[in-house]
LOFI-963435 format. One line per 8 residues: their letters; for each residue x, z, y of C-alpha. Coordinates in steps of 0.001 Angstrom, whole numbers, plus 500000, padded with zeros to 6 digits. Each point is the difference from the previous one (the first is absolute). Last residue first. Layout:
A> X:Z:Y | ...
//
This chain:
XXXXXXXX> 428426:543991:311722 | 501946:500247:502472 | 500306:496630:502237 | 502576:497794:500220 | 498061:497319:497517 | 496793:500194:501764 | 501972:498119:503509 | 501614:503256:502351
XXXXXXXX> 499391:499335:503743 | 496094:498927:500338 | 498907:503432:499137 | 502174:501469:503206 | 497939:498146:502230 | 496848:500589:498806 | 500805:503681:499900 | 501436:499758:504015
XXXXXXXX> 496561:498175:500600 | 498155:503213:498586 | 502040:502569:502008 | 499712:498180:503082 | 495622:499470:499518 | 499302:504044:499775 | 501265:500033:503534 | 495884:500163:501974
XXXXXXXX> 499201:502653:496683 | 501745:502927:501313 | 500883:502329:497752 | 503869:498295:498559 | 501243:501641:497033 | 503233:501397:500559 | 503201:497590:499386 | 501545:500628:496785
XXXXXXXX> 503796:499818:499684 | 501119:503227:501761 | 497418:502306:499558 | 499761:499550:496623 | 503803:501111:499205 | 502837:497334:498793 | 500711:501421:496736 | 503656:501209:500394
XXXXXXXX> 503640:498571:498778 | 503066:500003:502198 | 503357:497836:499098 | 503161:500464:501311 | 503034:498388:500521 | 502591:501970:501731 | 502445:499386:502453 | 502885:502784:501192
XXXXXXXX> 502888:497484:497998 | 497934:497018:498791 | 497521:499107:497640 | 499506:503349:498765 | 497404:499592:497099 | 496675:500884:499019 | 498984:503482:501574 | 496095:500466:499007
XXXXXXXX> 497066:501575:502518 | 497097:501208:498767 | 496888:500271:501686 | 496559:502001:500475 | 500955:502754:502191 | 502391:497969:502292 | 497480:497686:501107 | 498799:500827:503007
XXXXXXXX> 498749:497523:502062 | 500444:497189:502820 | 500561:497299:497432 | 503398:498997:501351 | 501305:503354:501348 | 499324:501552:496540 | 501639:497208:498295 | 503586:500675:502385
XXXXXXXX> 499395:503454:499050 | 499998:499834:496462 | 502954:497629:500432 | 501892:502581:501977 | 499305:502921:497957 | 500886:498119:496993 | 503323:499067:501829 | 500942:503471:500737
XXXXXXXX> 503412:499192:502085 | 498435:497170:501072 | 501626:496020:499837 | 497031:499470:497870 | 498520:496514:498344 | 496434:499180:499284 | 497931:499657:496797 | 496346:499714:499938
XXXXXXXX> 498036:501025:496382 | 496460:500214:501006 | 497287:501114:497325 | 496445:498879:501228 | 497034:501771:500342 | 497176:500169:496797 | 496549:499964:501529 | 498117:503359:498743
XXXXXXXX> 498983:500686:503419 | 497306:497509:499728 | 498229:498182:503167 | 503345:498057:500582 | 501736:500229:503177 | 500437:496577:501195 | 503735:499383:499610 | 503743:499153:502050
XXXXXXXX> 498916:502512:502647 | 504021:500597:499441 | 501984:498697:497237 | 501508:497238:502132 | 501510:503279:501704 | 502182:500263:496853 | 502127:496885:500923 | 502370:501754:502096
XXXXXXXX> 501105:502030:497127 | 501036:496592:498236 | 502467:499399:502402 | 503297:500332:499034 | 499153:501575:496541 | 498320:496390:498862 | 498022:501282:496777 | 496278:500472:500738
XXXXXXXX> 498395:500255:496655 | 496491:500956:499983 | 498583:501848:497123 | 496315:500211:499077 | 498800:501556:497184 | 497316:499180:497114 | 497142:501829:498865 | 497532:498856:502829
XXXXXXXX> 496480:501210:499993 | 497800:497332:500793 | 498655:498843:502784 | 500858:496707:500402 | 500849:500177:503378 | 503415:502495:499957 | 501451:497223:497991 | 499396:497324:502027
XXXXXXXX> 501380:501769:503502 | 503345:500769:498256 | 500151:496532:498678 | 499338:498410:503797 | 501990:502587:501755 | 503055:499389:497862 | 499718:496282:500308 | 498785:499919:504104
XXXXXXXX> 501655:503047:501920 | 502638:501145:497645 | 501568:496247:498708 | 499572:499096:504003 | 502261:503391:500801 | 502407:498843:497570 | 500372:496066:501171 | 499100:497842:497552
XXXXXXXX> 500801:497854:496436 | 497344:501580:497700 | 500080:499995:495702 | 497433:501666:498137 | 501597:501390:496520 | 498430:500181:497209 | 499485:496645:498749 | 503933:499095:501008
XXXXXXXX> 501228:502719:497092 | 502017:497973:497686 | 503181:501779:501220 | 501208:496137:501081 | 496905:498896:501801 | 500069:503258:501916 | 503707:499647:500672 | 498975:496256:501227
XXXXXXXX> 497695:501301:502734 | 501931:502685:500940 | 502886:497303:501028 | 497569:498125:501440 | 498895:502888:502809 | 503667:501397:499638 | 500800:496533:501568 | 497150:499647:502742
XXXXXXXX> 500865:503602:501183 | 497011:501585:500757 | 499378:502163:496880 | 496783:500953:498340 | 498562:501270:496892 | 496784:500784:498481 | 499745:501470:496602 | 497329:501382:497589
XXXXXXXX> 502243:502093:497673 | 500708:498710:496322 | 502928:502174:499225 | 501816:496557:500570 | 498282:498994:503088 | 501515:503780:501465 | 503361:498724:498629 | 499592:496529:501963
XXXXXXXX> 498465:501626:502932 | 503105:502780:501028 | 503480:497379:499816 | 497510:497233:500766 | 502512:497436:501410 | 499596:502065:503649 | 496542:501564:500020 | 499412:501109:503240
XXXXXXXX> 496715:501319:500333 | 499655:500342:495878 | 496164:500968:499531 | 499621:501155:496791 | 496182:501062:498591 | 500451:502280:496755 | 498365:498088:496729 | 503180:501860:497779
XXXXXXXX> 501853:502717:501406 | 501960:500244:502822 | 502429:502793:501063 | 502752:498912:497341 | 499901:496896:501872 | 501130:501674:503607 | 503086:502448:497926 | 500946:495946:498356
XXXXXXXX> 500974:498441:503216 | 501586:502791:501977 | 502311:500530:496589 | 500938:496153:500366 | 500295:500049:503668 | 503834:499855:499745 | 499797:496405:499532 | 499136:499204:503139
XXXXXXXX> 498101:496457:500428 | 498600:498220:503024 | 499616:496222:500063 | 501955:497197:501425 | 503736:500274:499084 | 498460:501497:496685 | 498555:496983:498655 | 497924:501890:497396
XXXXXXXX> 498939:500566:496399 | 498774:502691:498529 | 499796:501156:496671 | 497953:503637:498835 | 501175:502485:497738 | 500572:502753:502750 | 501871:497303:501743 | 501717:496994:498453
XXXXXXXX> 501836:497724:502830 | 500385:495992:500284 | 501744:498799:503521 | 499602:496749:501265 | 502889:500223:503144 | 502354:497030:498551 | 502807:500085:502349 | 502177:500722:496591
XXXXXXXX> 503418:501319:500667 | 501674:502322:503052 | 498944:500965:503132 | 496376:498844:500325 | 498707:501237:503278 | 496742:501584:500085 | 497612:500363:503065 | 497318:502137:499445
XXXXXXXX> 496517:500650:498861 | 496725:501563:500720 | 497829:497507:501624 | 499628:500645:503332 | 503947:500373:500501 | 501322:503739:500287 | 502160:500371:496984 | 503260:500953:501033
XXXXXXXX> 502567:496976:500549 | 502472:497913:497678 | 500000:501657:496830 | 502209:498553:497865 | 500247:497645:496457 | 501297:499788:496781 | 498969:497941:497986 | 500933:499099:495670
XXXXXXXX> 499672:503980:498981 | 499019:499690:496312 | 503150:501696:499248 | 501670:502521:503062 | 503775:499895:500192 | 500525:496627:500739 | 496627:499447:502195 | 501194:503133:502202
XXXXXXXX> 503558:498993:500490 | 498781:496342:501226 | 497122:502213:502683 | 503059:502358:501079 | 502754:496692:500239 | 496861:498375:502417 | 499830:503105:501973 | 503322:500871:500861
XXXXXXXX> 500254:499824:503830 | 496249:501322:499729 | 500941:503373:498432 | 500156:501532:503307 | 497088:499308:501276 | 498280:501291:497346 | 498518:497781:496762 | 496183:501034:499039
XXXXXXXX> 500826:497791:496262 | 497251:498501:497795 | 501080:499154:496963 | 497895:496962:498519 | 499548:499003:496911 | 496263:502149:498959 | 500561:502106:503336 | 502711:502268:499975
XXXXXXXX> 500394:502367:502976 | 503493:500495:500699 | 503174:502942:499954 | 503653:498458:500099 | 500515:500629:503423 | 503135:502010:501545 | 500147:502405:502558 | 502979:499777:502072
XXXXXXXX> 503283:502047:498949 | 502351:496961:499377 | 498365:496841:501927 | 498638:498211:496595 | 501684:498060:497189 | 500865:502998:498378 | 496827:501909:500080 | 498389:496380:498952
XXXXXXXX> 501883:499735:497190 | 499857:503773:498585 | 496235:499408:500658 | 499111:497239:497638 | 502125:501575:497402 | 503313:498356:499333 | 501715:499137:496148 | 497985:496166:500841
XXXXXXXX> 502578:499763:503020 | 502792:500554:497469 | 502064:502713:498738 | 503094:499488:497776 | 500373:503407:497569 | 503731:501040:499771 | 499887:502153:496743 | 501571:503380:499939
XXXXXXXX> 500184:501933:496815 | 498502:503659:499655 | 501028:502022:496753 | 497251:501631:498570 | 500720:498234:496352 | 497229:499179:497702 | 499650:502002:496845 | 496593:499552:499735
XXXXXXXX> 498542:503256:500054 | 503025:500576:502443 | 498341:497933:502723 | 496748:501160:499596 | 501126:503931:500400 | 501630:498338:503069 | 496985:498436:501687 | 498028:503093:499516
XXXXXXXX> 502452:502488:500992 | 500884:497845:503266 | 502786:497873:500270 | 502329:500543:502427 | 502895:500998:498120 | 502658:497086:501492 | 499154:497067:502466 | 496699:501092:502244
XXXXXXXX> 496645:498573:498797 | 496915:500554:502223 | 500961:497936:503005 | 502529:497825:497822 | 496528:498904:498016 | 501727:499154:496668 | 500498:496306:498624 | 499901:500423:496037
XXXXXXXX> 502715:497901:498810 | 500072:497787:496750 | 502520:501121:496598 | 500869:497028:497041 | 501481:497576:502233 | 502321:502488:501714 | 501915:499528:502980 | 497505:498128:502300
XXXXXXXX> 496918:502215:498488 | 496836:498162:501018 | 497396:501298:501877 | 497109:502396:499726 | 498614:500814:503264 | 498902:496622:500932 | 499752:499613:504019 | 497682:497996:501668
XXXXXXXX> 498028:502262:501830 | 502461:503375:499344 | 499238:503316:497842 | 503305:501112:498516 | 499844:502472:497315 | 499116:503995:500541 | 496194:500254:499277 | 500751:497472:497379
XXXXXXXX> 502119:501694:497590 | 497913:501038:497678 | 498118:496952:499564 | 503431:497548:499458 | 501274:502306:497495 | 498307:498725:496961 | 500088:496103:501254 | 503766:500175:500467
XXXXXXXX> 500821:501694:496735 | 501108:496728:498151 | 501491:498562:503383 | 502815:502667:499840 | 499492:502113:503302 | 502877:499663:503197 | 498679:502203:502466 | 499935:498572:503529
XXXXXXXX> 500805:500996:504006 | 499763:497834:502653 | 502215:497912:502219 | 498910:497462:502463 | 500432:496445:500611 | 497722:498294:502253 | 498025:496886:501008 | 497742:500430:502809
XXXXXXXX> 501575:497044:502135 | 498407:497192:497397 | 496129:500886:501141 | 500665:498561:503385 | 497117:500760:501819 | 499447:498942:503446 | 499856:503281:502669 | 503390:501315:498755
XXXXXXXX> 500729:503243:502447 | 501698:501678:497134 | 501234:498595:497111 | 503581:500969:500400 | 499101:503329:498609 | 499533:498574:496632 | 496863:500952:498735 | 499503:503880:498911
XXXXXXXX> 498890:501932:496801 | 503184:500042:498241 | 501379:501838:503949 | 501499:502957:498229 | 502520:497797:497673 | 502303:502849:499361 | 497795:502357:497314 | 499036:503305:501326
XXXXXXX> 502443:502909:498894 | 499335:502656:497942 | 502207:498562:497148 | 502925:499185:501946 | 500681:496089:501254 | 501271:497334:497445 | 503624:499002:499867
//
């Protein structure tokens, strides 16, 4: 005998494994079969297609599941599978759904039909919520990198970790790897340790990016996909025949879409494999004739390549129409960095010489992390800068941590040294220009 009119329908748990699931850490796909009971409408086929778009706010929505199913009784009639959470047996229909209903003379009566659930009926996280410690948070969440998922797994979780990275590839197409976070990032060159826990060990990811490929062993090289918005808000600031230096240019996230609006670019990383890996996403966005290509240490990139362009352009003279934007994207550090900046140029005869644009990112565990940062700068270059910078919130990386990223034009009386008046250390200044000159072959330089 079906249940009153008002009532839910009987099979409360539709949307849960079998309990006897729990605490499985090697995946057994066969022990999520289930038979439930739901709720159906038996429709003549003829009038299937008609009332199938009217009724689908309140039809059964499963992975897997076909809501239109043969009639077992009746070869010329097929159930509609109802959504027992929105459907109870009797008048439950709303005006809509009924006024449909009698248009086309189709009985309101609700049958039962005993619906067998497998593990492709399961979300992703209805399997690992039962498969889990009951009332522990669960994981289904990752960073997807071209094939790869990449998973920040809890302690917790690690009992289970190779069913979580098989559960993730079935439920997730085009995911073929799966892998886990190992340590934080706080090697020289950027990345971490990965373990693979399920699938493909093969680590050559291929991502699209503001309309731009790259291509990247990502168990060597630095990549967060949640930088997208970061990335493009920097490019948008360029325009065309602006002068790019990238401090720590990663696989060219920043330089290849500044060498696409045909900026002047110089980029650097020290990690030998972002180094060739920036070298081939160059080669692959067509764009390896704009874009100078350096393999050292930050603070060398500032003190010799940056120096030497920066020190070129202010001696020819002219009036410069482009800008200058330096990149310095390693928030752990970068802010540390800025002090490279200092006494870093003559001071040019002209006060019309165009100072450069810095864009430095650092993280914040303060309460006011644009306070912070701005401060943290300040402290660096020994100056005031609040008056003439802005300071942008890019993500929360963590809970009470902040990325951040703070944009000023470095002021003159930070990067140029003051002219020297005594004539017995004129020579220093002059050997340091030789020196410099010698760093960056014709075909680095600006034009």
């Amino acid at each position: 005998m079906l249940p009153a009119a008002d009532a839910k329908y009987e099979n409360v748990d539709l949307y849960a494994p079998p309990a006897f699931v729990r605490g499985m850490t090697k995946l057994n796909r066969e022990a999520f079969k289930k038979s439930v009971s739901v709720p159906a409408l038996r429709v003549k086929k003829e009038i299937i297609n008609k009332l199938m778009k009217s009724l689908k706010s309140i039809a059964l929505q499963r992975p897997g599941v076909k809501r239109v199913v043969e009639d077992p009784t009746d070869e010329d009639h097929k159930l509609v599978l109802l959504d027992p959470y929105k459907i109870s047996p009797g008048a439950s229909f709303g005006e809509l759904e009924k006024n449909v209903l009698k248009e086309h003379n189709v009985s309101i009566e609700i049958h039962k039909y005993n619906l067998e659930m497998t593990y492709e009926n399961f979300k992703c996280e209805e399997i690992l919520r039962a498969v889990l410690p009951e009332g522990q948070d669960v994981t289904s969440g990752f960073s997807r990198v071209g094939h790869i998922a990449h998973m920040n797994l809890r302690e917790h979780q690690l009992p289970y970790k190779h069913l979580i990275g098989d559960v993730i590839i079935d439920k997730n197409p085009g995911v073929t790897s799966v892998v886990n976070k190992m340590n934080t990032i706080d090697s020289t060159y950027r990345n971490f340790q990965m373990e693979v826990l399920a699938g493909l060990e093969d680590m050559v990811a291929k991502v699209r990016e503001n309309n731009v490929t790259y291509e990247f062993d990502f168990s060597k090289v630095y990549w967060n996909p949640r930088l997208s918005t970061e990335h493009e808000r920097i490019v948008q600031l360029l325009k065309s025949g602006d002068l790019v230096f990238d401090v720590f240019a990663g696989v060219g996230p920043f330089a290849i879409p500044a060498a696409k609006k045909k900026c002047i670019v110089f980029a650097n990383d020290l990690n030998p494999e972002s180094h060739k890996w920036l070298q081939h996403n160059c080669k692959l966005n067509k764009v390896d004739q704009r874009v100078n290509l350096f393999n050292l240490d930050g603070r060398d990139f500032i003190t010799n390549i940056v120096k030497g362009q920066l020190a070129k352009l202010l001696n020819t003279g002219t009036e410069q129409n482009c800008g200058i934007h330096i990149i310095m994207n390693l928030p752990a550090l970068a802010v540390q960095f800025l002090d490279a900046f200092k006494n870093l140029l003559e001071e040019p005869d002209t006060s019309k010489a165009v100072l450069p644009h810095i864009h430095c990112y650092s993280f914040s565990k303060h309460d006011d992390p644009a306070e912070d940062v701005m401060k943290q700068a300040e402290d660096v270059l020994n100056c005031e800068l609040r008056s003439h910078c802005s300071v942008h919130l890019v993500r929360n990386v963590a809970p009470n941590k902040e990325m951040v990223c703070i944009t000023f034009q470095i002021p003159r009386e930070v990067i140029f040294q003051k002219q020297k008046e005594s004539k017995d250390v004129w020579e220093e200044p002059e050997s340091k220009r030789l020196k410099t000159s010698n760093i960056v072959s014709e075909d680095q330089s600006v034009s």
